[in-house]
Backbone of each chain as ProteinMPNN parsed JSONL, in Angstrom:
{"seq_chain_A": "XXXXXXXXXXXXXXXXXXXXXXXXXXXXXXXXXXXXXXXXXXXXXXXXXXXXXXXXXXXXXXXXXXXXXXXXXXXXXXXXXXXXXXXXXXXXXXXXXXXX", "coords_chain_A": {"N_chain_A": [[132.303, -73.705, 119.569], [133.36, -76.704, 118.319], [135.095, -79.215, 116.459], [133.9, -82.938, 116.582], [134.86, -86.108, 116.206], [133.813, -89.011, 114.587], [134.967, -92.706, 114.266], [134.14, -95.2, 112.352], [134.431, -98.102, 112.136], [134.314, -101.759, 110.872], [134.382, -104.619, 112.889], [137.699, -106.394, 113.795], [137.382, -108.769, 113.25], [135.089, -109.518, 111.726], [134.919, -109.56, 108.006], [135.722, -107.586, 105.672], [135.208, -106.79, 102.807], [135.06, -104.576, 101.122], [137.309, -103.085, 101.967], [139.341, -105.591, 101.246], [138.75, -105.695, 98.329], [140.206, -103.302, 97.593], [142.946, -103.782, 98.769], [143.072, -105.998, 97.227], [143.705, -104.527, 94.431], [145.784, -103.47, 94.534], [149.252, -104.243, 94.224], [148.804, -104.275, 90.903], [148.477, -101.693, 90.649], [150.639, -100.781, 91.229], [151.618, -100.478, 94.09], [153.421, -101.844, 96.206], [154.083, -103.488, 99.245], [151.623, -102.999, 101.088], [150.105, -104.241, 103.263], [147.531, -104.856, 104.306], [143.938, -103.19, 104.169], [141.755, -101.591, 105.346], [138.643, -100.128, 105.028], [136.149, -97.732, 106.564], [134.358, -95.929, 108.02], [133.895, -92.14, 108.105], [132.696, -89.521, 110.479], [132.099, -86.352, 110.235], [131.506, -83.723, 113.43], [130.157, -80.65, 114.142], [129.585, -79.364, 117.134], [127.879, -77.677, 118.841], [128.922, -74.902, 121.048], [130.609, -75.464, 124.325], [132.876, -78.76, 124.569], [131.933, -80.418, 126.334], [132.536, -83.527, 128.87], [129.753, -84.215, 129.165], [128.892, -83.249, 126.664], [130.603, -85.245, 124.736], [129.465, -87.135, 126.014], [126.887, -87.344, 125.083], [127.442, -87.884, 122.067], [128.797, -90.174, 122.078], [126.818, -91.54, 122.868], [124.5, -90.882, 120.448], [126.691, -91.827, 118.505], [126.856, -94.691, 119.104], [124.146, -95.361, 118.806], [123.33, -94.914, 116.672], [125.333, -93.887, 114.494], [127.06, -96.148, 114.092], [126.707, -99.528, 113.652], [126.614, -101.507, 116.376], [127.36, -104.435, 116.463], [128.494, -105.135, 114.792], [130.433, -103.415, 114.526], [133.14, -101.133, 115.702], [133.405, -98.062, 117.352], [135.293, -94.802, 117.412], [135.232, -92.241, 119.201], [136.401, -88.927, 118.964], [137.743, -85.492, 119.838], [138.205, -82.775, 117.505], [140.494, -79.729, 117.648], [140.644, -77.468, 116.048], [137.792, -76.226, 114.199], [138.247, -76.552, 111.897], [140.197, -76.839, 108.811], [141.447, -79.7, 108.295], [144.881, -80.868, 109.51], [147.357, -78.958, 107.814], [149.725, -79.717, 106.982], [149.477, -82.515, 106.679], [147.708, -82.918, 104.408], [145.939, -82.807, 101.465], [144.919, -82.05, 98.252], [144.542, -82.281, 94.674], [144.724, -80.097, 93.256], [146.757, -79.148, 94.698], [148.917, -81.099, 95.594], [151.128, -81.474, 96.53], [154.011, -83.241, 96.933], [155.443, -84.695, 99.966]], "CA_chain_A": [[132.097, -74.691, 118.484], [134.181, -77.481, 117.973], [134.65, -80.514, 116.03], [134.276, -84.009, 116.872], [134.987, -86.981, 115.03], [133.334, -89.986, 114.995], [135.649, -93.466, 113.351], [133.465, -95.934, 112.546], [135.397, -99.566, 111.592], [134.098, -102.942, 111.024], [135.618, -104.996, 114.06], [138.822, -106.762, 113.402], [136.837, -110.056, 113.121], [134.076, -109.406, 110.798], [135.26, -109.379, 106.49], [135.664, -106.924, 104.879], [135.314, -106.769, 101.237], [135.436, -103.187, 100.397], [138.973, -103.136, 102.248], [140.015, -106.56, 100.584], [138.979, -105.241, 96.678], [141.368, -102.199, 97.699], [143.768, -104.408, 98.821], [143.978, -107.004, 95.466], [144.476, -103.357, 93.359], [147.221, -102.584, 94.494], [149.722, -104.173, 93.135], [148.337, -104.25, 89.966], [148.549, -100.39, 90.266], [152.229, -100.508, 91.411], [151.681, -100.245, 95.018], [153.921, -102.66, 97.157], [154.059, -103.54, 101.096], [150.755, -103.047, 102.219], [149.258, -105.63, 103.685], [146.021, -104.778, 104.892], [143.301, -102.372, 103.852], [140.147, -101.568, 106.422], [137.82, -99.201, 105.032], [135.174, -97.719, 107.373], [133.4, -94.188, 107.642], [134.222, -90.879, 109.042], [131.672, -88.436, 110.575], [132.379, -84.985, 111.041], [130.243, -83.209, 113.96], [130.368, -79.659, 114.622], [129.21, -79.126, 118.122], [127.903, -76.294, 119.243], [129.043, -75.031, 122.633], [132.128, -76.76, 125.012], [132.515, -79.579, 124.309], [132.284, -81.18, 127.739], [132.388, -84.455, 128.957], [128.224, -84.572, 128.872], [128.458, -83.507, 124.783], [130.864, -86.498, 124.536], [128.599, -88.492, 126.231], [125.401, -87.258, 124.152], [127.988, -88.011, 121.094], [128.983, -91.578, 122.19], [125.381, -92.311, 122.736], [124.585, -91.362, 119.117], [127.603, -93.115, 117.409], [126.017, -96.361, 118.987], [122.81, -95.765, 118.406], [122.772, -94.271, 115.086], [126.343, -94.287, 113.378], [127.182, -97.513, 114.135], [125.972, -101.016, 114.17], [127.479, -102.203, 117.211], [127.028, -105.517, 116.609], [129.329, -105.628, 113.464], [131.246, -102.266, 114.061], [133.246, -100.47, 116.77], [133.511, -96.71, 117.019], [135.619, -94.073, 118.72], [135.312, -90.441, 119.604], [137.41, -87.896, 119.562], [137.665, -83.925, 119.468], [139.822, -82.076, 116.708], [140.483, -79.051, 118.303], [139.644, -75.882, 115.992], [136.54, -76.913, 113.594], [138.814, -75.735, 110.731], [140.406, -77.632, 107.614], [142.411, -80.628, 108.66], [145.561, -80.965, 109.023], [146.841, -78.648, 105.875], [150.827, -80.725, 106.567], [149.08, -83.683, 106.22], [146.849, -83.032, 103.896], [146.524, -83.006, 99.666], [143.638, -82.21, 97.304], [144.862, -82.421, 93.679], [145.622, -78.442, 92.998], [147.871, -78.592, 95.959], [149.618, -82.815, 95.374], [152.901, -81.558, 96.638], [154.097, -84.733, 97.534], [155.999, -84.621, 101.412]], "C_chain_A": [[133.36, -75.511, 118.332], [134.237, -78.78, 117.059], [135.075, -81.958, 116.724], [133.739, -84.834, 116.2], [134.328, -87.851, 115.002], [133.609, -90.708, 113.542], [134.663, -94.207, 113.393], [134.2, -97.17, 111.684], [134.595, -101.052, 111.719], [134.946, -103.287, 111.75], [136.042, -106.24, 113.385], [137.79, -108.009, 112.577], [136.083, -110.266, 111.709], [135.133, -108.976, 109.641], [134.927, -108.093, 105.926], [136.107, -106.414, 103.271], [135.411, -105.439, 100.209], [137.109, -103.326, 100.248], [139.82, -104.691, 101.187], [140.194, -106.131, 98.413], [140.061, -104.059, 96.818], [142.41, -102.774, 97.103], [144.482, -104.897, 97.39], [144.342, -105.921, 94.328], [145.408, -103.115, 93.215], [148.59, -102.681, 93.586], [149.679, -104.055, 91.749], [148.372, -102.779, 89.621], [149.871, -100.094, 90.752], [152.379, -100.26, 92.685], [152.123, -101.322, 95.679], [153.492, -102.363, 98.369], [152.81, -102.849, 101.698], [149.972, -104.05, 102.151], [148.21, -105.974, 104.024], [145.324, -103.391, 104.446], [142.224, -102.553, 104.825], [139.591, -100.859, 105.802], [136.369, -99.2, 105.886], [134.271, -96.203, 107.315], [133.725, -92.941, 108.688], [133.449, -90.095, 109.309], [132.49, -87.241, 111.254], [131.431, -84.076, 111.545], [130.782, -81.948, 114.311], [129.175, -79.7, 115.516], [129.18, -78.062, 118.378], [127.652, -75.88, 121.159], [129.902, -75.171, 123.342], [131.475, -77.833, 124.796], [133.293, -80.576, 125.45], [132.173, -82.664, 127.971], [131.141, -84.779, 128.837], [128.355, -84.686, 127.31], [129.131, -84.701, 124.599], [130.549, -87.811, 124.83], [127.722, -88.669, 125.478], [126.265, -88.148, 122.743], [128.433, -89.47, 120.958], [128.261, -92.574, 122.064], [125.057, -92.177, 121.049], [125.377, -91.732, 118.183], [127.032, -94.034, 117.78], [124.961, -96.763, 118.465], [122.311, -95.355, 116.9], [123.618, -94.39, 114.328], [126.89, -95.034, 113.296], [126.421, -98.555, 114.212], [126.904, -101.634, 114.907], [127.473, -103.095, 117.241], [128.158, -105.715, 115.582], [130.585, -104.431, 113.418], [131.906, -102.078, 115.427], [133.512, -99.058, 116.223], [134.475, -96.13, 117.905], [135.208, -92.748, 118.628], [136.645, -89.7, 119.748], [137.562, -86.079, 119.143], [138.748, -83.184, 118.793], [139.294, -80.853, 117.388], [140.044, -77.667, 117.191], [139.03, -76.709, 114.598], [137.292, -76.907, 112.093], [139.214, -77.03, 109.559], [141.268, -78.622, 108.658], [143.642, -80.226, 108.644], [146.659, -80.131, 107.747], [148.516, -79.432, 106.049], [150.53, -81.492, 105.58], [147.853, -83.833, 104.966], [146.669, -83.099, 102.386], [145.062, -83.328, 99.298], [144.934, -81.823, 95.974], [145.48, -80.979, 93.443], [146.652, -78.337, 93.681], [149.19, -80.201, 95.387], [150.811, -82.453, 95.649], [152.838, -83.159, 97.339], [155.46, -84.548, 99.328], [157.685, -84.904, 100.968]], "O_chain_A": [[134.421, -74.896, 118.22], [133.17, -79.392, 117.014], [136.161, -82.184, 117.26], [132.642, -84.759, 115.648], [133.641, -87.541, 115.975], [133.275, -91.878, 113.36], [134.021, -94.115, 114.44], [134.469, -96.966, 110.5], [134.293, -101.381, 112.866], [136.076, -102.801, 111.737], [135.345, -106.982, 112.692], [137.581, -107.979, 111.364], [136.441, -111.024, 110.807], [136.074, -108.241, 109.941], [133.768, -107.703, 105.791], [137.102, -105.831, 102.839], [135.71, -105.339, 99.019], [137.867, -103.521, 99.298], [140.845, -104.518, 100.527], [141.121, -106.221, 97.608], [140.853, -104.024, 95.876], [142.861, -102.703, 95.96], [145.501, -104.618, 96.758], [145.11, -106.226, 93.416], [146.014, -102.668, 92.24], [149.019, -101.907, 92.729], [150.748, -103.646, 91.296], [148.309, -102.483, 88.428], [150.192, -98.913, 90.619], [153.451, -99.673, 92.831], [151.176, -102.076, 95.902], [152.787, -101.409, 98.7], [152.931, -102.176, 102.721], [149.338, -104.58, 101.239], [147.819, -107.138, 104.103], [146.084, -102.429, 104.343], [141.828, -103.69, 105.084], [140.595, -100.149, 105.747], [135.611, -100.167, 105.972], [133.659, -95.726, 106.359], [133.746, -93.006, 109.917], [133.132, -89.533, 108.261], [133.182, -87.154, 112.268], [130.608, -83.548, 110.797], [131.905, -81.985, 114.813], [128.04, -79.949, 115.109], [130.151, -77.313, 118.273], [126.862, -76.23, 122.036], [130.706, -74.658, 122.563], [130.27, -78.082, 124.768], [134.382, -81.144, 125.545], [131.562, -83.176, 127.033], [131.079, -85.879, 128.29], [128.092, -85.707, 126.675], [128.335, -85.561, 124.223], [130.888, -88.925, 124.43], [127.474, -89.79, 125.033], [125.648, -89.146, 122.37], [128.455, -89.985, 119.84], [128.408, -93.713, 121.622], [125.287, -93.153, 120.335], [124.944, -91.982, 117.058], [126.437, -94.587, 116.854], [124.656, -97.817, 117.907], [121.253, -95.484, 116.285], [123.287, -94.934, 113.275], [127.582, -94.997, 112.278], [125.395, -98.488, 114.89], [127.867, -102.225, 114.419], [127.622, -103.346, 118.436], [128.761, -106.774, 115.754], [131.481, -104.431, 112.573], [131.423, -102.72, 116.361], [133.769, -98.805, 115.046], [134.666, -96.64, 119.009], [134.776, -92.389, 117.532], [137.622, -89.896, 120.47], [137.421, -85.701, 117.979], [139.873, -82.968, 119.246], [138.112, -80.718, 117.706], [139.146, -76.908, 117.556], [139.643, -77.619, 114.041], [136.633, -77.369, 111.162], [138.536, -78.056, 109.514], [141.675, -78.198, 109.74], [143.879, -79.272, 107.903], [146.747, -80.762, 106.693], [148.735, -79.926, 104.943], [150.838, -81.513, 104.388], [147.238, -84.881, 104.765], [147.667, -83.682, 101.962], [144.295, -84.22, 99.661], [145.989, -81.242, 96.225], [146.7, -80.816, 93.459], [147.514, -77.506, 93.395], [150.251, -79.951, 94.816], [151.714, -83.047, 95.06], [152.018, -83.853, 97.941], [156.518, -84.022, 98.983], [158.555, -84.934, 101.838]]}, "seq_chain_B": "XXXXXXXXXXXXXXXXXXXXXXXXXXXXXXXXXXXXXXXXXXXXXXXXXXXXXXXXXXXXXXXXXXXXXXXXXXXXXXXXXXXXXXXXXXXXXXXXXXXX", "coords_chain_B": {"N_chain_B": [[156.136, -102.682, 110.838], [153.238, -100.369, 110.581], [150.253, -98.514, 110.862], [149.157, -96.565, 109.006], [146.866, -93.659, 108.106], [144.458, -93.165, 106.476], [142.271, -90.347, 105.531], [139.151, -89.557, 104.19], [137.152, -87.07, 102.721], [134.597, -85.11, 101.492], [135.341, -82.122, 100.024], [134.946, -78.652, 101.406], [133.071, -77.779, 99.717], [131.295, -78.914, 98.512], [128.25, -80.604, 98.118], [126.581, -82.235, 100.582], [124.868, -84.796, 100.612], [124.984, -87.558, 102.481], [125.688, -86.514, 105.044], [123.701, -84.589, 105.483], [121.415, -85.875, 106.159], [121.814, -87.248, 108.145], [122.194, -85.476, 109.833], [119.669, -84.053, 109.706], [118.034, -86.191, 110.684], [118.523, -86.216, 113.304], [117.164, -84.252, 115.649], [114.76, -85.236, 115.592], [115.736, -87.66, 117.187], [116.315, -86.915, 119.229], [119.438, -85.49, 119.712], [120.07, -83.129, 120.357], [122.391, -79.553, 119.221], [123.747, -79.813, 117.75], [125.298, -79.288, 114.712], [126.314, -79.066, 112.278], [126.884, -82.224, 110.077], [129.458, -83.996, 108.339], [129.854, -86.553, 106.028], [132.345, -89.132, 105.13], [135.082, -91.326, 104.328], [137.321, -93.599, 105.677], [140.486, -94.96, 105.791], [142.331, -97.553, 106.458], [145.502, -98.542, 106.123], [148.027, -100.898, 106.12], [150.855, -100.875, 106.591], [153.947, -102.56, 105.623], [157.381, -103.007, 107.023], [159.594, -99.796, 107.655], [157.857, -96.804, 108.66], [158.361, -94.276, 106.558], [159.55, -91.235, 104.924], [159.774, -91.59, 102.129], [157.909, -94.086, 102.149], [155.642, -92.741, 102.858], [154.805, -90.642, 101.131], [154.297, -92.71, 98.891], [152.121, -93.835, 99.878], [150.516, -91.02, 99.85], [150.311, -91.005, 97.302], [149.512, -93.21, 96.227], [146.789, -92.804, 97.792], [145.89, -90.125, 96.62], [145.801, -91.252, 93.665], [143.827, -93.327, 93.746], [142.514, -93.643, 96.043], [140.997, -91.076, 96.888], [138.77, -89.096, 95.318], [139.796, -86.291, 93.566], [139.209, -84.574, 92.3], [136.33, -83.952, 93.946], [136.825, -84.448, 96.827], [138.921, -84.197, 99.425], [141.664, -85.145, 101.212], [143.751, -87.001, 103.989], [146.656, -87.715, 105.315], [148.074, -89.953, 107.83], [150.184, -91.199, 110.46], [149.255, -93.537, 112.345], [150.291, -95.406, 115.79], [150.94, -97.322, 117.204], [149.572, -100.538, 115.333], [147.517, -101.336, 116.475], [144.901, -101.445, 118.292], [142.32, -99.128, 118.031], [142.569, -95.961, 120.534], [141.887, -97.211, 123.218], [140.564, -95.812, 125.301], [139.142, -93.663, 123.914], [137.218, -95.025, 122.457], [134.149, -97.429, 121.907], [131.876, -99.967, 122.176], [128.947, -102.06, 121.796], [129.469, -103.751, 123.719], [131.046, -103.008, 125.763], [130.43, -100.129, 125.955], [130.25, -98.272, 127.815], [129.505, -95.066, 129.319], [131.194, -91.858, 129.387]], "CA_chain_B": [[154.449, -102.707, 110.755], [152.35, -99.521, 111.409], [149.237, -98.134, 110.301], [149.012, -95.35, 108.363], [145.043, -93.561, 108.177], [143.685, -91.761, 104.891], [140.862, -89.759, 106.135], [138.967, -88.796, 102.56], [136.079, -86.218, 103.481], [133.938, -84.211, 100.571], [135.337, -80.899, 100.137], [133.501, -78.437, 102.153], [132.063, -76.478, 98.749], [130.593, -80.043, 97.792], [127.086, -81.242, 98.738], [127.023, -83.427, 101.313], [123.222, -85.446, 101.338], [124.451, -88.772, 103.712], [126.058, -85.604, 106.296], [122.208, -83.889, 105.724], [120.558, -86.263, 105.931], [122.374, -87.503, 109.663], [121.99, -84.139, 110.835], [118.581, -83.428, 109.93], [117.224, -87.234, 111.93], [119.165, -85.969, 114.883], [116.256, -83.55, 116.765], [114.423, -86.41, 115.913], [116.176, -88.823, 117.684], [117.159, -86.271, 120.733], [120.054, -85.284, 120.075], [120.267, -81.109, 119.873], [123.311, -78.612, 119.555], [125.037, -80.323, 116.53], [124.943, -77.945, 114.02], [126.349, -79.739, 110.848], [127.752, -83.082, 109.933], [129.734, -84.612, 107.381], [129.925, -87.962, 106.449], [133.198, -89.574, 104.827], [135.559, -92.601, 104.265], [138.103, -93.796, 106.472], [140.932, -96.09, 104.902], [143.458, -98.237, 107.895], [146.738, -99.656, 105.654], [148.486, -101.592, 107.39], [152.358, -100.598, 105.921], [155.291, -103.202, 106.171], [158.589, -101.874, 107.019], [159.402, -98.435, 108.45], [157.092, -95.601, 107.407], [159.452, -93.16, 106.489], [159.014, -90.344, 104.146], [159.278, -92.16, 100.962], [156.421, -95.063, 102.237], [154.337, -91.154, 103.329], [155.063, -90.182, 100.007], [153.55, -93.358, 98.457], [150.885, -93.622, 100.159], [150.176, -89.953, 99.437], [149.882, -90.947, 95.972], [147.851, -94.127, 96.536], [145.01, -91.952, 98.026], [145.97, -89.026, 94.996], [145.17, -91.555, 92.732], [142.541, -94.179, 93.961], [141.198, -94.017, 96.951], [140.376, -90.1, 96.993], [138.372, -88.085, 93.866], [140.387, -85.521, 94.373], [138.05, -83.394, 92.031], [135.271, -83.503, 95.198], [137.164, -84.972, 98.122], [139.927, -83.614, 100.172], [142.474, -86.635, 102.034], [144.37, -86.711, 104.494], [146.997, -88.861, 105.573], [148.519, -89.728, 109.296], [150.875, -92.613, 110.956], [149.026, -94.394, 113.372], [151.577, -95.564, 116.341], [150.578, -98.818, 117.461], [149.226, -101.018, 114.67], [146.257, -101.85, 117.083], [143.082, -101.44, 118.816], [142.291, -97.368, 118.569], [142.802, -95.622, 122.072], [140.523, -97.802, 124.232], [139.605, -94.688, 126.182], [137.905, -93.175, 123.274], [136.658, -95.836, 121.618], [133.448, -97.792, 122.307], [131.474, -101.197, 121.575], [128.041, -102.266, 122.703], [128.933, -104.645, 124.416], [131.454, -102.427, 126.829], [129.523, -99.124, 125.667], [130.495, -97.385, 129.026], [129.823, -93.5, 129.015], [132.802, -91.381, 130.168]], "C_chain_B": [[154.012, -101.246, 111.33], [151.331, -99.11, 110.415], [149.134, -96.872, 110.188], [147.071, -94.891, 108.158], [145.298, -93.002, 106.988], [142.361, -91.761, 105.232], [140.031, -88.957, 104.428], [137.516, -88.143, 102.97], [135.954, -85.48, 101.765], [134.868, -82.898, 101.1], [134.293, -80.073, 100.9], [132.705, -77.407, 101.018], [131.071, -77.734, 98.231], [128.854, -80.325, 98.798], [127.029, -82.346, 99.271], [125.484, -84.446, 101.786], [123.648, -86.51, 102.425], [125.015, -87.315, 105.089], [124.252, -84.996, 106.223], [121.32, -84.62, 106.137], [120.744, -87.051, 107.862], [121.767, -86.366, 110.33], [120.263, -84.057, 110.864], [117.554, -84.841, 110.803], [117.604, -86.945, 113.138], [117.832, -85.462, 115.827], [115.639, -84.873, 117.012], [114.528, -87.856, 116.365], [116.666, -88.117, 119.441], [118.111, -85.729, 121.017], [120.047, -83.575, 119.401], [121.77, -81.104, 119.842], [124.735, -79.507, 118.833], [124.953, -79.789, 114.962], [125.034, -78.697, 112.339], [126.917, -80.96, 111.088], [128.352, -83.587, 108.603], [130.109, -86.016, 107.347], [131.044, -88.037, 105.434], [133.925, -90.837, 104.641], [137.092, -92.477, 105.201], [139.315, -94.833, 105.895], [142.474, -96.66, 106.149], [144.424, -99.299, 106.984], [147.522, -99.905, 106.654], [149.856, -101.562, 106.375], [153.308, -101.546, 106.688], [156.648, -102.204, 106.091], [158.782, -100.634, 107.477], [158.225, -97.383, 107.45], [157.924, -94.701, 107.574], [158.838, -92.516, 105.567], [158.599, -90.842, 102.858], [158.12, -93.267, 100.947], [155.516, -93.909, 102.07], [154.035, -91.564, 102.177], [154.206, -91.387, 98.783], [152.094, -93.341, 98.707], [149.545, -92.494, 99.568], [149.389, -90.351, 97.955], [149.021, -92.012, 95.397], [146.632, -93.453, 97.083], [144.761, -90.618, 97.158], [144.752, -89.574, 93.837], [143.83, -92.632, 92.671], [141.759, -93.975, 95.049], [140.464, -92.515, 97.457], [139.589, -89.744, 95.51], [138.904, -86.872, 94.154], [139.443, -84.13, 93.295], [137.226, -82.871, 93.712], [135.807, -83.548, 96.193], [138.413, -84.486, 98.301], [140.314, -85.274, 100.513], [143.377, -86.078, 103.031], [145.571, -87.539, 105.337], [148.436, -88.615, 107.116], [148.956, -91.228, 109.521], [149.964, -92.34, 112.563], [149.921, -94.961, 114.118], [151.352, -96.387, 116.154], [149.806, -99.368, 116.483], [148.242, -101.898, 115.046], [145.616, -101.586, 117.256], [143.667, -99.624, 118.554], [142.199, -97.307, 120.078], [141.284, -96.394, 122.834], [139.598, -96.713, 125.14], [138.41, -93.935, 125.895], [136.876, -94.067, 122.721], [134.979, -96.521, 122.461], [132.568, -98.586, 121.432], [130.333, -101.293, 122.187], [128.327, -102.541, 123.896], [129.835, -103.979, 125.658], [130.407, -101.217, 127.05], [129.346, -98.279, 127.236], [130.614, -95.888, 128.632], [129.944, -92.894, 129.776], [131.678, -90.589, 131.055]], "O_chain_B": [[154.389, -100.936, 112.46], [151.514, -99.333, 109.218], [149.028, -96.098, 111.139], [146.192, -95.75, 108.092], [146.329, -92.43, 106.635], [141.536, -92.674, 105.265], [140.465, -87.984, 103.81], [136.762, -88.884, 103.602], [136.91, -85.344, 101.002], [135.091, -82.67, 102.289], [133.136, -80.444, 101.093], [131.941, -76.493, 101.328], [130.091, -77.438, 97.548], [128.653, -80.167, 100.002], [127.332, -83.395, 98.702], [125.132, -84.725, 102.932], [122.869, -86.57, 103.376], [124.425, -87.444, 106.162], [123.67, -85.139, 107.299], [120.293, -84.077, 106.544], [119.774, -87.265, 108.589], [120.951, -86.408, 111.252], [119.654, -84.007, 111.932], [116.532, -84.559, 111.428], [116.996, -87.438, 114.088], [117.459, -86.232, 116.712], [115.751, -85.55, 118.034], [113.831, -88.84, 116.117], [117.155, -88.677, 120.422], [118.249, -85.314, 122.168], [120.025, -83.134, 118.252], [122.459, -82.058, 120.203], [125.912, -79.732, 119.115], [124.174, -80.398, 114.228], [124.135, -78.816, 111.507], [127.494, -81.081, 112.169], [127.547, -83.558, 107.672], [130.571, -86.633, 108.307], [130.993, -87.084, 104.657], [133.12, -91.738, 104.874], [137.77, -91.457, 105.329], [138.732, -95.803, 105.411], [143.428, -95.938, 106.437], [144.278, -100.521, 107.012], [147.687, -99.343, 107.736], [149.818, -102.278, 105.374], [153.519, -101.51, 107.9], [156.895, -101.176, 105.46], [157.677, -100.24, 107.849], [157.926, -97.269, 106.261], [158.248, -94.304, 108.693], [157.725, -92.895, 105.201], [157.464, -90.688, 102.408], [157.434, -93.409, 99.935], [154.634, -93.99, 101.214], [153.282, -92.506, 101.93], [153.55, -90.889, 97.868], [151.166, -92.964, 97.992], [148.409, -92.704, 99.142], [148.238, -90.075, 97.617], [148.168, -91.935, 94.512], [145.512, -93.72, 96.647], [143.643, -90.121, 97.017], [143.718, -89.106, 93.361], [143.026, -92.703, 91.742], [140.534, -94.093, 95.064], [139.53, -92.567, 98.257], [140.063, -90.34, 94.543], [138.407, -86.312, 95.132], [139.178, -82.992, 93.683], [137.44, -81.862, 94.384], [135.447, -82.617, 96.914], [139.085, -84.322, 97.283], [139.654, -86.279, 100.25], [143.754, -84.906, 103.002], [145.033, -88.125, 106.276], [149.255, -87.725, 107.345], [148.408, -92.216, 109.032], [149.988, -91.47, 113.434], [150.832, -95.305, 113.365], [151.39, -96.743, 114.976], [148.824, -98.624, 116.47], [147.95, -102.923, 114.43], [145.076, -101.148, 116.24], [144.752, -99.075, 118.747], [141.863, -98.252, 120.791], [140.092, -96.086, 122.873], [138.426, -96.759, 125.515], [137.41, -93.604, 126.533], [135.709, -93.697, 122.588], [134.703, -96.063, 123.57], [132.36, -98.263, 120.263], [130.321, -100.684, 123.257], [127.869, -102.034, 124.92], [129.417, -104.372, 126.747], [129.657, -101.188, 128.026], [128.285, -97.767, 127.592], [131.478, -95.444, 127.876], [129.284, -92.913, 130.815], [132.025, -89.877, 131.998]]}, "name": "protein", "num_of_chains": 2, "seq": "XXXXXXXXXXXXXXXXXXXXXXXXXXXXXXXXXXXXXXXXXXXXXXXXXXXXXXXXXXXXXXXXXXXXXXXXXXXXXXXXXXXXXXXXXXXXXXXXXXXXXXXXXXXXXXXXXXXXXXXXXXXXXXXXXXXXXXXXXXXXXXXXXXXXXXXXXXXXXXXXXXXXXXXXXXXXXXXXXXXXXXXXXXXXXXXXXXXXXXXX"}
């Protein structure tokens, strides 16, 4: 069993207005120097099995055909290696908020 | 310039209907031997200046306080190198839509 990810991003080109209302918050909430906001969608797949170059093919095929609109989106793939919590460095739910 | 990610994913004690609701069209679309999915938000700032600990450290607390619920949702936050295209290798578009 493993997990794999699947990013899904409006491409560069195409507006995005989620990411832009982010954006105009910011300062307004005290957040300097960023300049750009994207928001897009994250799928998390637990695969069951290796996860061989065929499952990443089966998995490529349905990001196009199902978790993306390739016409307005691009996607990538990729395999986190044990199915487990993210990250816990990088990571921060509210009980925990140490700050780095 | 680099791009920092905030990956914001439901806790996994939370109910996840758009991840159930993926998973359970799957047979019906062909694809077997994917056991669960979750669905999530993806967030691509685009940070001026070095990211060093104290930008992290902001950031951190920009997805603390807005762009996670940190009641339901977990975050997670990662420097992106290159402030460009994701790895072309994984990635994929219709209109290339080549499978590995």
């Amino acid at each position: 069993m493993a997990r794999v990810v699947v990013d899904v991003m409006l491409k560069p080109e195409i507006l995005d207005p989620q990411g832009q209302a982010v954006q105009r918050a910011l300062p307004r909430l005290g957040f300097e120097g960023i300049s750009d906001v994207r928001q897009g969608k994250r799928f998390e797949l637990e695969v069951e099995g290796p996860v061989d170059r065929a499952a990443l093919a089966r998995v490529r095929e349905l990001a196009e055909t199902f978790l993306a609109n390739t016409v307005i989106e691009d996607f990538t793939v990729r395999v986190e290696e044990a199915a487990g919590a993210p990250d816990p460095a990088a990571s921060g739910t509210a009980a925990e908020g140490a700050v780095a």
